[in-house]
C-alpha positions in Angstrom: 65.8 97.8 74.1 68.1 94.8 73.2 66.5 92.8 76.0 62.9 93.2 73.4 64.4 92.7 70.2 66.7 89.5 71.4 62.8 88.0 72.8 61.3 89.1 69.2 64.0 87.7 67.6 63.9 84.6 69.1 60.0 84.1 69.3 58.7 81.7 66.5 55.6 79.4 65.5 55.8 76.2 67.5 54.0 73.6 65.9 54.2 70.5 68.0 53.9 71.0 71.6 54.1 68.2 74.8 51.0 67.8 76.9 52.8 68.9 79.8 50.0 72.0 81.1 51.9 75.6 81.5 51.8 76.9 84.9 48.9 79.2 86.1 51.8 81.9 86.7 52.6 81.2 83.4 49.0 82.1 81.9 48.8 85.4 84.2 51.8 86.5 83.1 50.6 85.9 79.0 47.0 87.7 79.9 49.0 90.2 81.3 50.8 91.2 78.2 48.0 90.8 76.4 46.0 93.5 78.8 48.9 96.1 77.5 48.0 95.5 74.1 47.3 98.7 72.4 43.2 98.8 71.7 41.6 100.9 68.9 39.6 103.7 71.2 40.3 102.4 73.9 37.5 100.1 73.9 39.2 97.7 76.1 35.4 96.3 77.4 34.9 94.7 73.5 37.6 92.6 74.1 37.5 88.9 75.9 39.8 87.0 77.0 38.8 82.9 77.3 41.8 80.4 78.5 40.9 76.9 77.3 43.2 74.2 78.7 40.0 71.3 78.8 41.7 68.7 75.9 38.1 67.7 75.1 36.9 71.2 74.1 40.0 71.6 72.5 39.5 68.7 70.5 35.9 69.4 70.0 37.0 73.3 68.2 40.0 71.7 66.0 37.5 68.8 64.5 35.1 71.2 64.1 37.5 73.8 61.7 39.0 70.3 60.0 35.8 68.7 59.4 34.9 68.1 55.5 38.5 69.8 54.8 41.6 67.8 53.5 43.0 68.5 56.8 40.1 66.5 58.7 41.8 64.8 61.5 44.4 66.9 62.4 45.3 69.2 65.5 44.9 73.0 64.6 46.5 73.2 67.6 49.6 70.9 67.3 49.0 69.2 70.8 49.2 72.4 72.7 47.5 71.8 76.0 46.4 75.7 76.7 44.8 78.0 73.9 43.6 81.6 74.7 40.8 83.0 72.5 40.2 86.5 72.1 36.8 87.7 71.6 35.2 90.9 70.8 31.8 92.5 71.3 31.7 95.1 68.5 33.4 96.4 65.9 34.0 100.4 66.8 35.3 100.6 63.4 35.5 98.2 60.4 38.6 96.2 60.9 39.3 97.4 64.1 38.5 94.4 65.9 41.0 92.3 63.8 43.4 94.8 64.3 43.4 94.7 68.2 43.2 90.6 68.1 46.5 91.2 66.4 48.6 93.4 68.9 46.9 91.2 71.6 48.0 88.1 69.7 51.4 89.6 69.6 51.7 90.6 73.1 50.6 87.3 74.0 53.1 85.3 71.9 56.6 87.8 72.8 55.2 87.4 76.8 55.1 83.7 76.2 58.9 83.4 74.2 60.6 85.6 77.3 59.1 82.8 79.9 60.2 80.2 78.1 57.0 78.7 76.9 56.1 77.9 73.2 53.5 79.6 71.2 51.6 79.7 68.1 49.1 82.0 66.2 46.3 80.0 65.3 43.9 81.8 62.6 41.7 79.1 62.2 39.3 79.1 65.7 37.4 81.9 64.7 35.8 79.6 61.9 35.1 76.7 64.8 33.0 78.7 66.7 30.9 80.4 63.2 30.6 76.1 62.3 29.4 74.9 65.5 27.5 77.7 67.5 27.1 75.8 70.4 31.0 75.4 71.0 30.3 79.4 71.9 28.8 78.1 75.3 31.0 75.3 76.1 33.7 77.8 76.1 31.8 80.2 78.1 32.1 83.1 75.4 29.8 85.9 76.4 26.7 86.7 74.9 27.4 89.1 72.2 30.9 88.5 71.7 32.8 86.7 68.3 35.9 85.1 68.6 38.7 86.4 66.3 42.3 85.0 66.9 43.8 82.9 69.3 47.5 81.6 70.7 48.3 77.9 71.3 50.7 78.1 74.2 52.9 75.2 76.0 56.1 73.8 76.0 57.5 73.1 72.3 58.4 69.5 71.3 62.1 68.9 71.2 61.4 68.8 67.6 59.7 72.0 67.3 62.0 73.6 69.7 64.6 72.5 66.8 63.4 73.7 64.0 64.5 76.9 62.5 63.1 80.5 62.2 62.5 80.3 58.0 64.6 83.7 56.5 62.4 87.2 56.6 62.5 88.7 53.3 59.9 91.5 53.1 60.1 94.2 51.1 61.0 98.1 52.5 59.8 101.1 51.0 60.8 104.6 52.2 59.7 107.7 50.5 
């Protein structure tokens, strides 16, 4: 137990990453995690997986959540040279999807901090993709399917690898 609380401890939002690429090993190990993510039902077949490490596509889906924003310009993605989207088919129940996209998300990002590599929940993809239908194809979504979430993955700046966890200071209730 104090192995997973030191790796949740020490996982935080990287937000500048080196162009190095990850390791395939790497990327199997992270979908792997993401697999054991608890899903609502256990509707594991209306959930996609789709690895992106093609800088032009990612390029492509940041412009397209910047553009006509004050933001227009910038990397939604701070550099990272590997983002995994996670799509689903249909929502079993309302919210449900969002709410597996999250433990997924999770898993992906604690799998990522115990191998070393950097990672980053980016919430903005989902809007890329409901801009620009066509980016749906370029990334070989399925038919059927809406992105939800994604993680940027790769090895953090020495910057970013430098910069602190900001203090957690949410409230507790117990009845």
């Amino acid at each position: 137990m104090a192995e997973t609380l030191a790796t949740i401890e020490k996982r935080k939002s990287t937000k500048g990453f080196k162009p190095d690429q990850i390791p395939a090993a790497a990327v199997d190990t992270i979908l792997k995690a993401g697999e054991a993510a608890p899903i609502g039902m256990g509707a594991f077949d209306t959930i996609h997986f789709t690895v992106v490490q093609d800088a032009e596509l990612l390029k492509k889906i940041s412009e397209a959540v910047t553009r006509g924003t004050p933001r227009a310009g910038t990397d939604i993605y701070y550099g990272a040279p590997t983002v995994i989207i996670v799509s689903v088919a249909k929502q079993v129940l309302p919210g449900l999807d969002l709410v597996d996209a999250g433990g997924v998300i999770q898993n992906f990002l604690l799998a990522a901090t115990d191998i070393g590599i950097g990672s980053v929940h980016i919430f903005g993809t989902p809007y890329a993709f409901a801009a620009e239908p066509a980016l749906l194809q370029l990334a070989g979504i399925p038919e059927g399917f809406k992105v939800v979430s994604s993680a940027a993955l790769g090895y953090a700046t020495e910057t970013a690898a430098a910069t602190p966890k900001p203090p957690r200071n949410i409230a507790v209730n117990r009845v």
